[in-house]
PDB file of the backbone (N, CA, C, O) and the ligand in Angstrom, with CONECT records:
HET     CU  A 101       1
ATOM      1  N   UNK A   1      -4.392 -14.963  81.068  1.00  0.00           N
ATOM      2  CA  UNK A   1      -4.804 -14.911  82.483  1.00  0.00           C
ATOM      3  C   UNK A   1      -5.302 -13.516  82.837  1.00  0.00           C
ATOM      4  O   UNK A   1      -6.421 -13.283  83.294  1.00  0.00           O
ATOM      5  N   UNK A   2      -4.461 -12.710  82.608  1.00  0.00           N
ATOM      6  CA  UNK A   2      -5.016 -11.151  82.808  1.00  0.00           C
ATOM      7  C   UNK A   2      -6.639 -10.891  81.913  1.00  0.00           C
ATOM      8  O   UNK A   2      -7.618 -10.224  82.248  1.00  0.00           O
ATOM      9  N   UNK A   3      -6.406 -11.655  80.794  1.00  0.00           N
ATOM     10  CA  UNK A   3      -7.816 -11.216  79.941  1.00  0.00           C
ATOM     11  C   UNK A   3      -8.758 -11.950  80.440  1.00  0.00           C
ATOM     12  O   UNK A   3      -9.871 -11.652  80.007  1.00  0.00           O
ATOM     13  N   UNK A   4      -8.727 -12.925  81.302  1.00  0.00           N
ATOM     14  CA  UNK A   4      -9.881 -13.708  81.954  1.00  0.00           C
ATOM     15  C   UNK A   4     -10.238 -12.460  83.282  1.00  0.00           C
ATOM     16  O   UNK A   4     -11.399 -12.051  83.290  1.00  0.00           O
ATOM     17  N   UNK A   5      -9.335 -11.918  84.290  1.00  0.00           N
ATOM     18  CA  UNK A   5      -9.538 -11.576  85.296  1.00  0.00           C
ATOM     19  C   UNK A   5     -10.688 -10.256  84.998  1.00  0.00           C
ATOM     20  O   UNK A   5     -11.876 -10.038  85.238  1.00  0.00           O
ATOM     21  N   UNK A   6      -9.524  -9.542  84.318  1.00  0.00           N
ATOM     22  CA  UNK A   6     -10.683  -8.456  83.736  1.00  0.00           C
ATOM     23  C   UNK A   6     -11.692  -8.773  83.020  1.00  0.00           C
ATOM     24  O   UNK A   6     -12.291  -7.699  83.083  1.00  0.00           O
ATOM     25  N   UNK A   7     -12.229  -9.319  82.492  1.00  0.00           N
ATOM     26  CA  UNK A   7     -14.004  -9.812  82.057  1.00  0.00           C
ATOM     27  C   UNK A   7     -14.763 -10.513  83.172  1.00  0.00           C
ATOM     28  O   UNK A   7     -15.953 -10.813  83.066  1.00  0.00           O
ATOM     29  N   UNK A   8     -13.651 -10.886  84.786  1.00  0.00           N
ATOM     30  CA  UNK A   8     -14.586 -11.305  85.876  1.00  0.00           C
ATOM     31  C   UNK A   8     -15.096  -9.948  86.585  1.00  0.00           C
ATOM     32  O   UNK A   8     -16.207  -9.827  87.101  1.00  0.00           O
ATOM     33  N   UNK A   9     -14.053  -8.894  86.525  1.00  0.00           N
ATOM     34  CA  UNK A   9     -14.433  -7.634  87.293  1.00  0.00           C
ATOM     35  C   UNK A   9     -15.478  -7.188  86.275  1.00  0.00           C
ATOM     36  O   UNK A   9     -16.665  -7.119  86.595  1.00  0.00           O
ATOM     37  N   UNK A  10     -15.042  -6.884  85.048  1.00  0.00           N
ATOM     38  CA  UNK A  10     -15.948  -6.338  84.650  1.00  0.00           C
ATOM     39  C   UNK A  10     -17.811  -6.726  84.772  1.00  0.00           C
ATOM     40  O   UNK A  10     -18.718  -5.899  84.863  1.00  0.00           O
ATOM     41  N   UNK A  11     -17.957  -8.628  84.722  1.00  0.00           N
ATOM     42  CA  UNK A  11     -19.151  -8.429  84.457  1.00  0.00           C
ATOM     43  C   UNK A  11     -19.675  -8.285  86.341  1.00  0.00           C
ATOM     44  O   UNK A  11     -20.813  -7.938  86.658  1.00  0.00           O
ATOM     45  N   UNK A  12     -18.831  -8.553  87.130  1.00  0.00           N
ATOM     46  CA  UNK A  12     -19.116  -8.014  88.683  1.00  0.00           C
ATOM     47  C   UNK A  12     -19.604  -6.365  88.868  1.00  0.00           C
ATOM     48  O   UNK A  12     -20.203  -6.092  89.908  1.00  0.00           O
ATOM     49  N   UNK A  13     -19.385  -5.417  88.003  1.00  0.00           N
ATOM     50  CA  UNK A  13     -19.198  -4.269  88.036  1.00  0.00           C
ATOM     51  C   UNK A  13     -21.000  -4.045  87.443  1.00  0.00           C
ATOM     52  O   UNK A  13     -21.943  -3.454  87.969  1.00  0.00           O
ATOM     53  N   UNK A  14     -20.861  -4.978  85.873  1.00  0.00           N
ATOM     54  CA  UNK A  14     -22.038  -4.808  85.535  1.00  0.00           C
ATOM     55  C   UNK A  14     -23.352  -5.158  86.324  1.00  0.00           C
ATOM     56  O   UNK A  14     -24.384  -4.516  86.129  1.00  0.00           O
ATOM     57  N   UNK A  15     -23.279  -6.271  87.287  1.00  0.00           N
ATOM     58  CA  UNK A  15     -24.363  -6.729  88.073  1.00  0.00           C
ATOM     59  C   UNK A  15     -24.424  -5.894  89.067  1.00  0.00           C
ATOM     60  O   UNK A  15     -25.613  -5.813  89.374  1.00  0.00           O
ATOM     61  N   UNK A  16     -23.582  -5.004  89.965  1.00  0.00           N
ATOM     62  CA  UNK A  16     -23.280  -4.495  90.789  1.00  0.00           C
ATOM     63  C   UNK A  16     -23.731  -3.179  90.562  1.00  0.00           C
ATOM     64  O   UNK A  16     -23.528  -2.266  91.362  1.00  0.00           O
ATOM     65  N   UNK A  17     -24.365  -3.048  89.450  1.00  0.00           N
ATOM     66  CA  UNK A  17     -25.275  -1.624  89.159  1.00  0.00           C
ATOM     67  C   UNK A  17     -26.783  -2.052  88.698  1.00  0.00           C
ATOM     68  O   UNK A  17     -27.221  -1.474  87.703  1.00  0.00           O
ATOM     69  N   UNK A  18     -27.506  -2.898  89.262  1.00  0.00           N
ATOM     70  CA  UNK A  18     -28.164  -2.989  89.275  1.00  0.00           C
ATOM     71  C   UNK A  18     -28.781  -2.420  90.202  1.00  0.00           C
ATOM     72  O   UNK A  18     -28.279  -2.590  91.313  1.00  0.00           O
ATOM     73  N   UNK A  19     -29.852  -1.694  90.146  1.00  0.00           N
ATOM     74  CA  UNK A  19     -31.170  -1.488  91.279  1.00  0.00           C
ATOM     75  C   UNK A  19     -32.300  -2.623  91.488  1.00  0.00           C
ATOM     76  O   UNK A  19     -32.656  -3.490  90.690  1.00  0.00           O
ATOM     77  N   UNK A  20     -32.862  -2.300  93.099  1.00  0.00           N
ATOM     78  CA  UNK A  20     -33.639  -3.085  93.611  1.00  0.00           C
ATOM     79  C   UNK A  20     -34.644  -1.909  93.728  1.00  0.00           C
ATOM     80  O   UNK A  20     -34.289  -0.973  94.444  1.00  0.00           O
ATOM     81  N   UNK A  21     -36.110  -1.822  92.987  1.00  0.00           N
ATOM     82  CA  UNK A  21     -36.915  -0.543  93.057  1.00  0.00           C
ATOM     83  C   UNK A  21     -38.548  -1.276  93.626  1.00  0.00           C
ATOM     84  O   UNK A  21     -39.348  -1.961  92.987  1.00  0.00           O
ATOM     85  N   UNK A  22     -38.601  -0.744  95.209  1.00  0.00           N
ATOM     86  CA  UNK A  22     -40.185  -1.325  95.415  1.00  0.00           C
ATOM     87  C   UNK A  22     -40.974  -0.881  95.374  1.00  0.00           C
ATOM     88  O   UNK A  22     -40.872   0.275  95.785  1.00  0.00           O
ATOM     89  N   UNK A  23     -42.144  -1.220  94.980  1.00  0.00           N
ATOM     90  CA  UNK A  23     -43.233  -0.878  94.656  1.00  0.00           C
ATOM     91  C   UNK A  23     -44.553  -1.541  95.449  1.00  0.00           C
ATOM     92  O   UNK A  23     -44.854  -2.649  95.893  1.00  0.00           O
ATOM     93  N   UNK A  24     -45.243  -0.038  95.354  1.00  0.00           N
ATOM     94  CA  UNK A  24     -46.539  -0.811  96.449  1.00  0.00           C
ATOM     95  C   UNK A  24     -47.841  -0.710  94.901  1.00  0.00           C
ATOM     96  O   UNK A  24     -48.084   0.265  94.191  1.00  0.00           O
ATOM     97  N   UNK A  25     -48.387  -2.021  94.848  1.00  0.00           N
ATOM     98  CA  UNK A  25     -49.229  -2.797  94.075  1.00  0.00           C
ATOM     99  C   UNK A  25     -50.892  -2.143  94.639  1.00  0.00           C
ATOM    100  O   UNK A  25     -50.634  -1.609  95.717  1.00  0.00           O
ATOM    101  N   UNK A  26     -51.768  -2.048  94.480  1.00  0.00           N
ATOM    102  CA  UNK A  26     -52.961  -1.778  95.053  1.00  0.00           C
ATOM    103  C   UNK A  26     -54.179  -2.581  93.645  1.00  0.00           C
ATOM    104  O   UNK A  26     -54.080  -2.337  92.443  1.00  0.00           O
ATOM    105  N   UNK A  27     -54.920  -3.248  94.103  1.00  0.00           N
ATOM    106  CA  UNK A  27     -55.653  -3.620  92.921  1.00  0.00           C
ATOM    107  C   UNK A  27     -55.393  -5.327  92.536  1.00  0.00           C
ATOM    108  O   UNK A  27     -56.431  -5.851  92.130  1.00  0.00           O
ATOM    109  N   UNK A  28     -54.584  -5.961  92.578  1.00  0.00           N
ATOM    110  CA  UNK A  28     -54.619  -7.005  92.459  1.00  0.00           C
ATOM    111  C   UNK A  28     -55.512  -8.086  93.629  1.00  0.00           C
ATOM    112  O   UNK A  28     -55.517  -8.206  94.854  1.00  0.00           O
ATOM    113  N   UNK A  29     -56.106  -8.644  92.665  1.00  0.00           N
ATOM    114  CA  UNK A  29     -56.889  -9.756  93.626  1.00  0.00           C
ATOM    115  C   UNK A  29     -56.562 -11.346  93.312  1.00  0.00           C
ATOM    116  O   UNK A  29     -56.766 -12.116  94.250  1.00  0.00           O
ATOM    117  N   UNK A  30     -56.106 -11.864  92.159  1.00  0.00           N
ATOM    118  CA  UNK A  30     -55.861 -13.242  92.235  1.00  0.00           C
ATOM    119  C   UNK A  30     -54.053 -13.727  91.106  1.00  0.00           C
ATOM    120  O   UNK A  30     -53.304 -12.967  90.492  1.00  0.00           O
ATOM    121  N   UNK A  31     -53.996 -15.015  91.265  1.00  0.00           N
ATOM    122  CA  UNK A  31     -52.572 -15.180  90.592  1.00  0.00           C
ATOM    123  C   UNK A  31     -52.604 -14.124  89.264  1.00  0.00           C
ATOM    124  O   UNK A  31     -51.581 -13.482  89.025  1.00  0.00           O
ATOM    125  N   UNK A  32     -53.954 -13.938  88.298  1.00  0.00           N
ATOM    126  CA  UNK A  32     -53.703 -13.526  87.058  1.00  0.00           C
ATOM    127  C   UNK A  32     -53.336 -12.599  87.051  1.00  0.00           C
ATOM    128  O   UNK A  32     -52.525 -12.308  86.172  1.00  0.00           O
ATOM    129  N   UNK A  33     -53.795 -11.469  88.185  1.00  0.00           N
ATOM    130  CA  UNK A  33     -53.538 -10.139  87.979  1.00  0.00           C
ATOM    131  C   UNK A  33     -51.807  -9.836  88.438  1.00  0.00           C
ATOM    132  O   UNK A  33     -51.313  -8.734  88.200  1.00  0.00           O
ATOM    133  N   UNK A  34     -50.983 -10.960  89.117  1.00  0.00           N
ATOM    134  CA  UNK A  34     -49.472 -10.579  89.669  1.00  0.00           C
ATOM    135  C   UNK A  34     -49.399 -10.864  87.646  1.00  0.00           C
ATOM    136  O   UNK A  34     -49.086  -9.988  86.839  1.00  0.00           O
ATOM    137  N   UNK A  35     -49.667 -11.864  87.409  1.00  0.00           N
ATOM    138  CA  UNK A  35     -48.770 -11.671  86.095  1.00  0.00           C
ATOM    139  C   UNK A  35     -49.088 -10.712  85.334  1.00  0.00           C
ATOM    140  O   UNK A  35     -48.287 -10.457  84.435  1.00  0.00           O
ATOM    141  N   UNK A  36     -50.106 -10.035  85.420  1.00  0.00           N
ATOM    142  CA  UNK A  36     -50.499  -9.189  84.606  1.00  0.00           C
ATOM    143  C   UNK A  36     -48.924  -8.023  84.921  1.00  0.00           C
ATOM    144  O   UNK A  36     -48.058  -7.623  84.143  1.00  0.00           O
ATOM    145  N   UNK A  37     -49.132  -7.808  86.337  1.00  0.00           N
ATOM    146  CA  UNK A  37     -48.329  -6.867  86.952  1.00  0.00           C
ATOM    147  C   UNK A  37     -46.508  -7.267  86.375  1.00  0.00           C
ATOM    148  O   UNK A  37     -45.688  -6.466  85.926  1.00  0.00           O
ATOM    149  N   UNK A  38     -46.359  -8.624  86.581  1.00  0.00           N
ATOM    150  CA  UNK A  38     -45.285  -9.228  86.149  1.00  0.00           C
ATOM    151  C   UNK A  38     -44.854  -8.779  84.695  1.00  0.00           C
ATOM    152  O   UNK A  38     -43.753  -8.295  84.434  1.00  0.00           O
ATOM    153  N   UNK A  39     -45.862  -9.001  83.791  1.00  0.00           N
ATOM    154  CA  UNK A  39     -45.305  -8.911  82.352  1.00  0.00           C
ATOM    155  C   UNK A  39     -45.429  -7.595  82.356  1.00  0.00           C
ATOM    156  O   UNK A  39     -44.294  -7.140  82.215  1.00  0.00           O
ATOM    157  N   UNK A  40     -46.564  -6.344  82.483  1.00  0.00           N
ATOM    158  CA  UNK A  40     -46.329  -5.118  82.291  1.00  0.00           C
ATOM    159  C   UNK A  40     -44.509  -4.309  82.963  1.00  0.00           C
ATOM    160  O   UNK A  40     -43.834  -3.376  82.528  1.00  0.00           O
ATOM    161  N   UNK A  41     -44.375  -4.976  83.798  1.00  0.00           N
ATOM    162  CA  UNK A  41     -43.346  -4.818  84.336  1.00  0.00           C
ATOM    163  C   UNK A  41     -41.702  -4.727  83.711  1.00  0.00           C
ATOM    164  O   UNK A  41     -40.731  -3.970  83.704  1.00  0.00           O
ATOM    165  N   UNK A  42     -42.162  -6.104  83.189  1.00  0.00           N
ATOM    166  CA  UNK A  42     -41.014  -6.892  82.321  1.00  0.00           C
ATOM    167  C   UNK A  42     -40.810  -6.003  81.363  1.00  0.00           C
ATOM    168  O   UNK A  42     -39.726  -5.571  80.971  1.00  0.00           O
ATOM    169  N   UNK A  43     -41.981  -5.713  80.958  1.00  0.00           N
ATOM    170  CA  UNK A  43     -41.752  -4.994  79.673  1.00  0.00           C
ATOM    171  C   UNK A  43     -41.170  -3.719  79.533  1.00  0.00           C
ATOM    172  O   UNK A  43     -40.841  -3.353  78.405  1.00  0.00           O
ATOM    173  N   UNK A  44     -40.951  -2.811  80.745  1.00  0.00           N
ATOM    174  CA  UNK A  44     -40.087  -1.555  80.882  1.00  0.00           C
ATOM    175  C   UNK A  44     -38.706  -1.976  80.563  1.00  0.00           C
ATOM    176  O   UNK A  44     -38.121  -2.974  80.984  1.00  0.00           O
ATOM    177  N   UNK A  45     -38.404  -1.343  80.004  1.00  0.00           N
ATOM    178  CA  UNK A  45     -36.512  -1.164  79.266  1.00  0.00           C
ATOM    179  C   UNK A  45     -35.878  -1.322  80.508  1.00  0.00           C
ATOM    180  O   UNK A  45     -36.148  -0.510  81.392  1.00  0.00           O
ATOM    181  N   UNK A  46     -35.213  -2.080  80.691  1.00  0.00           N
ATOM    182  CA  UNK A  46     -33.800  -1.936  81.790  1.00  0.00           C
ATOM    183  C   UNK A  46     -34.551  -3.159  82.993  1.00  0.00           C
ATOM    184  O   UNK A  46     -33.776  -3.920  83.572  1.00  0.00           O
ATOM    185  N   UNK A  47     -35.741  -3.230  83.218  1.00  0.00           N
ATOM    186  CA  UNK A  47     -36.207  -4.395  83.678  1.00  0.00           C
ATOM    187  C   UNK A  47     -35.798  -5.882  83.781  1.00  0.00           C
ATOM    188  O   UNK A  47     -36.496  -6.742  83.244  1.00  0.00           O
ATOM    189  N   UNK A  48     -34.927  -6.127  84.311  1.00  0.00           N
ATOM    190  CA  UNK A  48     -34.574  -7.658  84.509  1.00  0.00           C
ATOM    191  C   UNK A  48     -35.104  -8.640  85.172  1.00  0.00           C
ATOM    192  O   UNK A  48     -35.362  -9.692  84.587  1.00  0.00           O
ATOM    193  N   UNK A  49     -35.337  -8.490  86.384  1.00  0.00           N
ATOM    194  CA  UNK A  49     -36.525  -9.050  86.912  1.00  0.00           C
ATOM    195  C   UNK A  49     -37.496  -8.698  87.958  1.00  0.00           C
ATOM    196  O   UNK A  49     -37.370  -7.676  88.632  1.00  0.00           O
ATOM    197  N   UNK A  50     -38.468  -9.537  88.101  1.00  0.00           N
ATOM    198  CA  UNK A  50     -39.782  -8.583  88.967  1.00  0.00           C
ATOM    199  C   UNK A  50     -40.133  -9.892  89.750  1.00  0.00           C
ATOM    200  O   UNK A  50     -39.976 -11.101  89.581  1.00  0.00           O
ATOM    201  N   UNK A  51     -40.753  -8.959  90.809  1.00  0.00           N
ATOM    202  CA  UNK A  51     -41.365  -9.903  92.117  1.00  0.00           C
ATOM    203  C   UNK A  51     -42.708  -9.456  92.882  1.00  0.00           C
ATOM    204  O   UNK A  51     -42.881  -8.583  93.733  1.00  0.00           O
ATOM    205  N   UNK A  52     -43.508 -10.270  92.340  1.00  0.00           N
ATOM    206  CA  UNK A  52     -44.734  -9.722  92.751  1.00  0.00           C
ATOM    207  C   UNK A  52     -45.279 -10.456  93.990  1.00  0.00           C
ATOM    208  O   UNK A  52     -45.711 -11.599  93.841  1.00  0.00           O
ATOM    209  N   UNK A  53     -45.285  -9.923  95.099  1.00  0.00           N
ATOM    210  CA  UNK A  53     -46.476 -10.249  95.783  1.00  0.00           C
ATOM    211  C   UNK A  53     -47.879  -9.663  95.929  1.00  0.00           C
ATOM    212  O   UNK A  53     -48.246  -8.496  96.061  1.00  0.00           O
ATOM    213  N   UNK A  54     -48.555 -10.806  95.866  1.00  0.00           N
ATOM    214  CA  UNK A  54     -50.058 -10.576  95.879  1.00  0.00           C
ATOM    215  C   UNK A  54     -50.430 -10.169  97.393  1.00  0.00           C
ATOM    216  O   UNK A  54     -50.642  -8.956  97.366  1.00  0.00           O
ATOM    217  N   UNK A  55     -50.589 -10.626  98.614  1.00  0.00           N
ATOM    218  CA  UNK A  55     -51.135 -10.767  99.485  1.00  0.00           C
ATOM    219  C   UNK A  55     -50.501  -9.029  99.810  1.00  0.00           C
ATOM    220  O   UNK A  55     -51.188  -8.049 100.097  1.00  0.00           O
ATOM    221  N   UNK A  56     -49.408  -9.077  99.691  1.00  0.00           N
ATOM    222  CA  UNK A  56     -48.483  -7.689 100.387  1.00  0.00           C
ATOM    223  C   UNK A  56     -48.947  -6.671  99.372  1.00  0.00           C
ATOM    224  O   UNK A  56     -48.779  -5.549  99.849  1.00  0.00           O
ATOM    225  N   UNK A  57     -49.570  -6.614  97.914  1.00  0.00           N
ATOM    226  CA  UNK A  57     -49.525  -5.843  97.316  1.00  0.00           C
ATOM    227  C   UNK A  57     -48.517  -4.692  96.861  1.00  0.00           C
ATOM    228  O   UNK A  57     -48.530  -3.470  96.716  1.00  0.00           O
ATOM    229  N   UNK A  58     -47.382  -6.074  96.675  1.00  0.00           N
ATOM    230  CA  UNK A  58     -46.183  -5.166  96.692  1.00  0.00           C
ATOM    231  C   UNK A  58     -45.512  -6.033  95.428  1.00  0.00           C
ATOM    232  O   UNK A  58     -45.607  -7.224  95.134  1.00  0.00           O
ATOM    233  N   UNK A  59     -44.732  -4.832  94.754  1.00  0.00           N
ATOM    234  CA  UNK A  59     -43.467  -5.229  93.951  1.00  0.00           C
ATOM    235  C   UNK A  59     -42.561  -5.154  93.904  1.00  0.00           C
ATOM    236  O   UNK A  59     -42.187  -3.996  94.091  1.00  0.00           O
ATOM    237  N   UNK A  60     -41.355  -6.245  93.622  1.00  0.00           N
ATOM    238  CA  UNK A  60     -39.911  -5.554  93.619  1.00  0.00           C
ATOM    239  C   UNK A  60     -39.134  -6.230  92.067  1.00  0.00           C
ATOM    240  O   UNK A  60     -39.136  -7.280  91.424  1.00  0.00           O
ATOM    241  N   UNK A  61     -38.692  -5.247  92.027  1.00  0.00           N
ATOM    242  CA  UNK A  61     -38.230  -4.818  90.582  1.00  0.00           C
ATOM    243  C   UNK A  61     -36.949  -5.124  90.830  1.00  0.00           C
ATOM    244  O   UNK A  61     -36.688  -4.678  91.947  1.00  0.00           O
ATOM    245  N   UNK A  62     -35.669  -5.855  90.188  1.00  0.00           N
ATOM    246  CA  UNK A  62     -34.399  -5.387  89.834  1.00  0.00           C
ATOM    247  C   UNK A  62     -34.344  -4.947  87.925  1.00  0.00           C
ATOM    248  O   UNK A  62     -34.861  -5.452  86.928  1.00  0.00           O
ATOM    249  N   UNK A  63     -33.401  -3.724  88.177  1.00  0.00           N
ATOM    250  CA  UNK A  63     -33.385  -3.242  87.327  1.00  0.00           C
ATOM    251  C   UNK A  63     -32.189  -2.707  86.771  1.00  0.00           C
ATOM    252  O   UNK A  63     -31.315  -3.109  87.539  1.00  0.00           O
ATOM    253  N   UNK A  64     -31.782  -2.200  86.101  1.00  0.00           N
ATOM    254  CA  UNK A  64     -30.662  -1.522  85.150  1.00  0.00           C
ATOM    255  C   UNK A  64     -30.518  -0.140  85.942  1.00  0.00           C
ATOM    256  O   UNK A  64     -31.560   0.456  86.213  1.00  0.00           O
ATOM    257  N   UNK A  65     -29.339   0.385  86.313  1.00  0.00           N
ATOM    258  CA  UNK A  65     -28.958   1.457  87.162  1.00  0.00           C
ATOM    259  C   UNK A  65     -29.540   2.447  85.821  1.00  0.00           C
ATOM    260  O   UNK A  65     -29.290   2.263  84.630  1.00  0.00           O
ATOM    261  N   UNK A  66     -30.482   3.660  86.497  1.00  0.00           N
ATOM    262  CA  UNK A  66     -30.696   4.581  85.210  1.00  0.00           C
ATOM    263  C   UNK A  66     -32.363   4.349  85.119  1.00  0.00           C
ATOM    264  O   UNK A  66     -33.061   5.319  84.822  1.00  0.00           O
ATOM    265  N   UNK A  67     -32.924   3.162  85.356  1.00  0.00           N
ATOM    266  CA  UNK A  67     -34.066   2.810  85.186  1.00  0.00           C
ATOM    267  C   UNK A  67     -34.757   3.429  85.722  1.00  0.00           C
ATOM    268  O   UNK A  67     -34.348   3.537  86.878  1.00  0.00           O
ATOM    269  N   UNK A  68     -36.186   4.276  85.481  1.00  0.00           N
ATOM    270  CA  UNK A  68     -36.907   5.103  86.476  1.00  0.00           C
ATOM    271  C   UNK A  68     -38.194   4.493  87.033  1.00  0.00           C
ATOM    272  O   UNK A  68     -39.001   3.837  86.373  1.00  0.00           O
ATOM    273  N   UNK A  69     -38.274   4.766  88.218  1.00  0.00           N
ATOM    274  CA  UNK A  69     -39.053   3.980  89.298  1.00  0.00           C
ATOM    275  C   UNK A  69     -40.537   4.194  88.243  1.00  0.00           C
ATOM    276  O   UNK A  69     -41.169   3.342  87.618  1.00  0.00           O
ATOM    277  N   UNK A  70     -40.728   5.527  88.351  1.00  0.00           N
ATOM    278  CA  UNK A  70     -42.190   5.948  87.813  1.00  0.00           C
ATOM    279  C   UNK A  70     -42.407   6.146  86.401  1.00  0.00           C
ATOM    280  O   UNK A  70     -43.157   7.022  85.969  1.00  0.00           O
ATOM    281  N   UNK A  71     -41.566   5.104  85.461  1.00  0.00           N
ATOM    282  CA  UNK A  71     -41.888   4.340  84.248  1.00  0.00           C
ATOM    283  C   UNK A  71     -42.077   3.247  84.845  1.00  0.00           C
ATOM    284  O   UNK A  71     -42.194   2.536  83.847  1.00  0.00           O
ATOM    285  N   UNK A  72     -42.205   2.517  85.752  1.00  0.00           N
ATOM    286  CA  UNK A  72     -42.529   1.466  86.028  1.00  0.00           C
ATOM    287  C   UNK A  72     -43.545   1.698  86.483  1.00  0.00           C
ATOM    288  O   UNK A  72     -44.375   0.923  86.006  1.00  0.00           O
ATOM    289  N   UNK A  73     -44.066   2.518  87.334  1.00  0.00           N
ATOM    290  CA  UNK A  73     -45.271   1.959  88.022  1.00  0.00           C
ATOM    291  C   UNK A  73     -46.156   2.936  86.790  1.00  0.00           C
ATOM    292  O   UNK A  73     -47.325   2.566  86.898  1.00  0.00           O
ATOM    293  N   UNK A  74     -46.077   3.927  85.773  1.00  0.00           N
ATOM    294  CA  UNK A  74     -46.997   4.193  84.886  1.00  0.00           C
ATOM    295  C   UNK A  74     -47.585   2.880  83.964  1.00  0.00           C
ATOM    296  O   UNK A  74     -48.715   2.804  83.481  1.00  0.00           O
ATOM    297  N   UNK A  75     -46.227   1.622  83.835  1.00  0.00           N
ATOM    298  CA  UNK A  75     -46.676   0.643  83.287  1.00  0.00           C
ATOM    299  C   UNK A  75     -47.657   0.029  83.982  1.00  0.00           C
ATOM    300  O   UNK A  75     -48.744  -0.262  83.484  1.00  0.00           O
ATOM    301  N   UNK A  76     -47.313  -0.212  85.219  1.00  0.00           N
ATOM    302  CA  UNK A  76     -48.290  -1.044  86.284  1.00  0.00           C
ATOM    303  C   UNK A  76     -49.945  -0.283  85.946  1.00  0.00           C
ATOM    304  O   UNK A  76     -51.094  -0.724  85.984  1.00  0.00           O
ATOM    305  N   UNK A  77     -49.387   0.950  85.642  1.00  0.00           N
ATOM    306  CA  UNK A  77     -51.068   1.403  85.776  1.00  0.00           C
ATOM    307  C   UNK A  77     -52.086   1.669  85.018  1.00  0.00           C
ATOM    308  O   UNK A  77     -53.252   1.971  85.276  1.00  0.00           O
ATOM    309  N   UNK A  78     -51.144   1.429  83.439  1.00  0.00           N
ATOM    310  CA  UNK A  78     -51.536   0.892  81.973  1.00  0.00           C
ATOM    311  C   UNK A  78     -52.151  -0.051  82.024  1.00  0.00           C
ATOM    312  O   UNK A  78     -53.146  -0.056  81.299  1.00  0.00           O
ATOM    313  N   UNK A  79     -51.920  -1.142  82.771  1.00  0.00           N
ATOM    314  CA  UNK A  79     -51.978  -2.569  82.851  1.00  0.00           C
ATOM    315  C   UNK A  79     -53.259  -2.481  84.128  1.00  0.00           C
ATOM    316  O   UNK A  79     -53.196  -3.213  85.115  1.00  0.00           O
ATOM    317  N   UNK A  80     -54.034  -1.794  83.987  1.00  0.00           N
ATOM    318  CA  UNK A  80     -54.933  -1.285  85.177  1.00  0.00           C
ATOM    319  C   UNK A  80     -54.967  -1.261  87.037  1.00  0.00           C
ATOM    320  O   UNK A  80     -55.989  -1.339  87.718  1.00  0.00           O
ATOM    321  N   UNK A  81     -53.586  -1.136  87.536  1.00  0.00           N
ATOM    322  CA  UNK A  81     -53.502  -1.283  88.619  1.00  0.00           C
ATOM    323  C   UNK A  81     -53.351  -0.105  89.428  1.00  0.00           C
ATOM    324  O   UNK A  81     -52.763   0.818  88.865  1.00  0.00           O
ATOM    325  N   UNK A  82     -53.718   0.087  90.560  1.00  0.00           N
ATOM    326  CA  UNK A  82     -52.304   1.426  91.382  1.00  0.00           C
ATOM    327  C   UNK A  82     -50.997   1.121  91.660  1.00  0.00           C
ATOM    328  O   UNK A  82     -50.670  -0.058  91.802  1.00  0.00           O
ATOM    329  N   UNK A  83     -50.406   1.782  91.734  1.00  0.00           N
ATOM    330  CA  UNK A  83     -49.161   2.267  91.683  1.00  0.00           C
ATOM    331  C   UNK A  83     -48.514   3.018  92.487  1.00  0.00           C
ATOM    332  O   UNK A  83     -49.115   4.072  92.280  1.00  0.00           O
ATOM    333  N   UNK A  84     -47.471   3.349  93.512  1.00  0.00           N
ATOM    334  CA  UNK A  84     -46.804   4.241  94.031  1.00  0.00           C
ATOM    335  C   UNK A  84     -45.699   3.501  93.970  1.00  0.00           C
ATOM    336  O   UNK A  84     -45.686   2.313  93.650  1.00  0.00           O
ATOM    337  N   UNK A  85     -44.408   4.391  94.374  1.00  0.00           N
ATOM    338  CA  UNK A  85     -42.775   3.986  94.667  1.00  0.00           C
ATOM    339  C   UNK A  85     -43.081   4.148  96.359  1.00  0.00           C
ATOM    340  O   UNK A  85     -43.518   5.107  96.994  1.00  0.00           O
ATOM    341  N   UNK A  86     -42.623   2.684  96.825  1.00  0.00           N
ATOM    342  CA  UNK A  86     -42.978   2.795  98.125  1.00  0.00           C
ATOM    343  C   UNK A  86     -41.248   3.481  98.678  1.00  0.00           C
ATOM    344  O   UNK A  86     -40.288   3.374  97.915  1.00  0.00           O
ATOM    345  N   UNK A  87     -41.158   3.923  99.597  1.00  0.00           N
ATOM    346  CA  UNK A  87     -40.012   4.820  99.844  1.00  0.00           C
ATOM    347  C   UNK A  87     -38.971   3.670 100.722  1.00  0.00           C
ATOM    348  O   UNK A  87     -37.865   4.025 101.130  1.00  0.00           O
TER     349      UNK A  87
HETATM  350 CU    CU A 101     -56.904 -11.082  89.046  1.00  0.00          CU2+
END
């Protein structure tokens, strides 16, 4: 019973350091280009999941506590887009 409780805190602890990192998108014009934005995204280390809106030209990232905003949006801009960390 004790070894169940502690592996519930613990993986609470682990989700509970996650970041939410937004990003303002500039450059996208149709569905292909969010995925474009989507998978370049994905693909940063610590990246769990991403949320692209098109119309808002915005992204939101959850991520791994540690993860840096502006490795993400250098990916976004690999992947030919703009990029800023919206504040
Ligand atoms: Cu497009």
């Amino acid at each position: 019973m004790k070894k169940v409780l502690f592996s519930l805190v613990a993986l609470v602890a682990i989700s509970s350091a996650d970041q939410l990192v937004k990003l303002n998108v500039s450059g996208m014009m149709c569905p292909a280009c969010v995925k474009n934005v989507k998978g370049s995204l994905n693909d940063v280390k610590g990246v769990k999941e991403t949320t692209v809106y098109l119309k808002e030209g915005k992204a939101e990232v959850k991520a791994a506590e540690g993860t840096k905003a502006e490795e993400m949006c250098d990916a976004v801009k690999k992947a030919g887009y703009g990029c800023s960390v919206a504040k």
